[in-house]
Structure formats: C-alpha cells, structure tokens
C-alpha positions in Angstrom: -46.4 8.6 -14.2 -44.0 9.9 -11.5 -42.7 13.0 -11.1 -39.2 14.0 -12.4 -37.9 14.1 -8.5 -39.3 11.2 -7.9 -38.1 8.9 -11.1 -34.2 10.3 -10.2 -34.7 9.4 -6.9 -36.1 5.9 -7.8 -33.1 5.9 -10.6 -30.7 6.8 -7.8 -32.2 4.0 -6.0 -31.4 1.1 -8.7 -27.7 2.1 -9.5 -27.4 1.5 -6.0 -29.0 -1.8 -5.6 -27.1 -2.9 -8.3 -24.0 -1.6 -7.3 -24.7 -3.5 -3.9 -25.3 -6.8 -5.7 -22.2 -5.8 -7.3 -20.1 -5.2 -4.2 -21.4 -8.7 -2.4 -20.4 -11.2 -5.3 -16.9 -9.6 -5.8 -16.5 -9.4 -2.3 -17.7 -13.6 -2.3 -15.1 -14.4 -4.4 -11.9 -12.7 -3.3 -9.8 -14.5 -1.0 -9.0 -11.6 1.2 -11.1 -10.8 3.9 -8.9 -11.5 6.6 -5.2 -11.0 7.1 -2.9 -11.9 9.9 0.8 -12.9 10.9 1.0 -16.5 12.3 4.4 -17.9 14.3 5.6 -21.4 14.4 5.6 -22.0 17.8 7.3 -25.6 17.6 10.3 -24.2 15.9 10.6 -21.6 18.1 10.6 -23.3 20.8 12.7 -26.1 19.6 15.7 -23.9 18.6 14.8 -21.6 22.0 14.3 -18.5 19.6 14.6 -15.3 21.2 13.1 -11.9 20.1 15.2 -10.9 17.1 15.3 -14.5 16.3 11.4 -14.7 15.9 11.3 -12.8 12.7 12.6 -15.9 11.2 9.4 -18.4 12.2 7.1 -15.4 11.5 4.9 -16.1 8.6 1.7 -14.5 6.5 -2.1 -16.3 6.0 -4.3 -14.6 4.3 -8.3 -15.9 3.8 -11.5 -15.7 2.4 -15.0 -17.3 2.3 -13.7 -20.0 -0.2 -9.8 -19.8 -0.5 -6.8 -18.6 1.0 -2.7 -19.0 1.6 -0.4 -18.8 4.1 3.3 -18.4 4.3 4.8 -20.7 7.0 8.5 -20.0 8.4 9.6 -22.2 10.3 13.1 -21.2 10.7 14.2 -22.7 7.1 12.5 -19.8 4.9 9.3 -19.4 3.8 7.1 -22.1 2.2 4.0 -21.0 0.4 0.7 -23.1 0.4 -2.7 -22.4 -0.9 -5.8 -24.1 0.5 -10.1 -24.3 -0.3 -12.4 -24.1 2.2 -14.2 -26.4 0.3 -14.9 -29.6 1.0 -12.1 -30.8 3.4 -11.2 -27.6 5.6 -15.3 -26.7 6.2 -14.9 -30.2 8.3 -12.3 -28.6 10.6 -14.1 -25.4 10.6 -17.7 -24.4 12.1 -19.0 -25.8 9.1 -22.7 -24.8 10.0 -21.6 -20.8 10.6 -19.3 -20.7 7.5 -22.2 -22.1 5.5 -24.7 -19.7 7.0 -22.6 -16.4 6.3 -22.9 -17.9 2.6 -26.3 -18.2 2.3 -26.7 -15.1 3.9 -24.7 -13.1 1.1 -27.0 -15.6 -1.6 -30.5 -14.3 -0.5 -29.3 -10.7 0.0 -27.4 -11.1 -3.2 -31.0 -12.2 -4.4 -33.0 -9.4 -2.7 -30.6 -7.0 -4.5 -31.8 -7.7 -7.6 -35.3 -7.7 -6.7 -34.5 -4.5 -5.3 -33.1 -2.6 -8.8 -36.1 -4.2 -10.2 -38.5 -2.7 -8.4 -36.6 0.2 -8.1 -36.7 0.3 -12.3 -40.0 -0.3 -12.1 -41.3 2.6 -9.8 -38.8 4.7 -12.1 -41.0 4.2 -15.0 -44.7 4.1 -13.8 -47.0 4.3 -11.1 -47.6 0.6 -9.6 -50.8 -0.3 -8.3 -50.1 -2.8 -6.2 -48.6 -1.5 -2.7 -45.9 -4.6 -2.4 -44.6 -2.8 -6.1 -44.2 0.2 -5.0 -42.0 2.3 -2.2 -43.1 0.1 0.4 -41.9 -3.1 -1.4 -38.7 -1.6 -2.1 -38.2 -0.6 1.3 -38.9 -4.1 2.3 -36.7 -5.1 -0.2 -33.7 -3.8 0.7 -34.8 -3.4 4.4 -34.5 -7.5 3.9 -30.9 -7.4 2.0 -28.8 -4.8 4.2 -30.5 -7.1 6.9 -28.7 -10.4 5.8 -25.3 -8.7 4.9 -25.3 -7.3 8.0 -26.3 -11.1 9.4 -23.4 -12.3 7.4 -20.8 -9.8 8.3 -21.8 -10.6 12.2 -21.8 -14.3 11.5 -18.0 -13.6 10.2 -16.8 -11.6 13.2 -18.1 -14.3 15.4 -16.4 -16.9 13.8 -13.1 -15.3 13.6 -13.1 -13.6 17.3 -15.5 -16.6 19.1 -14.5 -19.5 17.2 -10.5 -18.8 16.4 -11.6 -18.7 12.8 -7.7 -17.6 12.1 -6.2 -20.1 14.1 -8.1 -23.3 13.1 -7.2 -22.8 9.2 -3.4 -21.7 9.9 -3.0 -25.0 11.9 -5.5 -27.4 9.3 -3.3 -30.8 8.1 -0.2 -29.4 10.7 0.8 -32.7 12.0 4.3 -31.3 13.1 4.0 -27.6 14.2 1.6 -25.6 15.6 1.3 -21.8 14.6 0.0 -19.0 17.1 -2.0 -15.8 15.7 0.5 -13.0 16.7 -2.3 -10.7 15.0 -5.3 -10.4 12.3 -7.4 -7.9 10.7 -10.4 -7.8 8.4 -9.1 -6.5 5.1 -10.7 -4.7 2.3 -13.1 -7.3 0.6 -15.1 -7.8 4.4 -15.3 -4.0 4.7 -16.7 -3.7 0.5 -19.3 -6.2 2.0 -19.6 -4.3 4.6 -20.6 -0.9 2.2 -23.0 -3.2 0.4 -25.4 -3.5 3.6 -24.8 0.3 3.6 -26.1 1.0 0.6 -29.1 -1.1 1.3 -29.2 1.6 4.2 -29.0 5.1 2.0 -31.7 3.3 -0.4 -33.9 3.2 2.5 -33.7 6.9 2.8 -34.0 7.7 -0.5 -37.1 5.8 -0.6 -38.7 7.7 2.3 -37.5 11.3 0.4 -39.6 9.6 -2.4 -42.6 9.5 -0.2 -43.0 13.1 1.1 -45.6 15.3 -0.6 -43.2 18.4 -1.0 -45.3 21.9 -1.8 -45.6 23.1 -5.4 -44.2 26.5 -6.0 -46.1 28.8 -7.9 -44.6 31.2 -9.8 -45.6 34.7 -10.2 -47.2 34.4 -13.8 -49.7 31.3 -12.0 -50.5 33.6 -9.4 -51.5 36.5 -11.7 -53.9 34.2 -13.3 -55.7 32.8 -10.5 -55.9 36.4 -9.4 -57.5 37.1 -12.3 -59.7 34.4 -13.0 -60.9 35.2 -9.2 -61.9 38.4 -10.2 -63.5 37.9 -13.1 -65.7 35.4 -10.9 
C-alpha cells in the first residue's frame, strides 16, 4: 500500500487529469476561441467611407473548432449569420490542419482518462508492473499536455499563417469582401490552453511522489532504540 503522502499526491494527481479532460471537451465544443472585428471593404469603398463613416461597415465574427457567427455591416445595419465548419466551410479551409488540431484534442482527450486511471490506481495500491505506476503516468500525461500543446500550435498557425480569420469571414461572399481590422484568441483557446498545463503540474506531482523523503523519529522512538541498544 502507499503511503498517506503519496496516495494524496496520486489523488491530487487524478482530480487534475480529469479536470483536464474536462477543460478540452468544453473547450471543443464552444464556439469561441477566436474573436475579431471584420470591415466590408466593398461598401466602403463604394460609398468612399471616410473614418467616422467606417463604424458603419464595421462588423463582429466570432469562431470555434466547429461553429461560429459573424455580424456583417455593410452600411445598411447589421445582418447576423451563423455558419458550421462542417462539411462545406472545412473545403475552404486547411482542411488537413483543422482536422489535425481535432484529433489532437481526441487522443489527448483519450490519454486524460488513461491518465486519472492510472492515477486512481497508484492511489489505491502498489502496481507491479512499471508502465502502471509513476512512470506510466508520467508518460501518460507527458503524451496528453504534448498533443494539446500540438493542437493549440496547430491553431495559432492556422489563424496567423493561413488567415484562418479571413478565409471564414469572406466563405460564400460573392459580393463583398471583408478585411480583419483585428482578432484575438478568446477564453475557450486559453481553458485549452490550462488543460496542457495541468498535464504539466501532474508531471511534477508525480516526480514529488518519487522521492524517498527521511522518516522522522520522534523522541519516544529514539528512547527505545537507546534502550534496546543498551540492553544488547
């Protein structure tokens, strides 16, 4: 059986795996992990809009890994539209990236689980295999915090390398064309984001776990041995 520090550490361990695996799906299914203003150039341009005018072909888009919205306003108020990723837009898209970043999330999603598992697991008893035990789980979530992190990178790219932004405000635009005046990753990419984190603090709860701290005697032990000593 493992000690009491080790069990709360290996308890420690599994709330946060599963509050990773937690994090990752909510953060797959909220449509909000980027936000960004878009302007419809064509309008502008066709009524020669000048700076205070702009405000009026300003609009909102807002995005996630399978949904999103936009505002457009094109100089007759704003129109709102909603729009899936899936299975026109992906086309229009880089579909193989966008499909990567989701399998990514999948098999950490997957190695989160493993992870509390395991975690439970060493909680309870001693394992004998080695892959059970605190080096498994370090590989565990060594392998999870290292495909969020994939994911999250794959993300970035797309929207700074591949105009993620720009490509979905101006999908099935036959008429105008809208600019990004500016975009930022919002709250569900940054909750991803503290998912690969905790991956990371598990990893250095697990190497606490392995170090062989020295037992303290107290002052009643020591008079024993003394005396035991003595009498031999």
């Amino acid at each position: 059986m493992p000690g009491c520090f080790k069990k709360t550490l290996f308890a420690l361990a599994s709330v946060i795996s599963f509050a990773s695996f937690i994090l990752i799906v909510v953060a797959m299914g909220t449509p909000k992990w980027m936000t960004g203003k878009i302007l419809c150039k064509t309008g502008a341009e066709l009524v020669n809009a000048t700076d205070p005018e702009l405000v009026k072909f300003i609009g909102e888009i807002y995005y996630g890994l399978f949904r999103g919205g936009k505002i457009r306003q094109c100089g007759l108020g704003g129109r709102r539209s909603k729009f899936s990723v899936f299975p026109h837009m992906v086309k229009k898209l880089n579909t193989g990236l966008h499909v990567m970043i989701i399998m990514f999330l999948c098999v950490a999603i997957s190695f989160s689980l493993v992870s509390f598992g395991f975690c439970i697991l060493n909680a309870i008893k001693v394992p004998y295999r080695a892959i059970k035990g605190p080096a498994g789980i370090c590989l565990w979530n060594f392998l999870a915090g290292g495909f969020v992190a994939l994911a999250v990178t794959g993300f970035m790219a797309a929207v700074k390398l591949h105009r993620l932004t720009e490509r979905i405000a101006n999908f099935r635009e036959n008429v105008f064309q809208f600019v990004i005046l500016e975009e930022q990753f919002e709250d569900c990419f940054w909750i991803c984001v503290a998912g690969a984190a905790a991956h990371a603090v598990n990893l250095l709860l697990i190497a606490i776990s392995c170090i062989n701290f020295p037992k303290i005697k107290t002052k009643t032990e020591e008079a024993n041995v003394t005396a035991e000593d003595i009498m031999y």
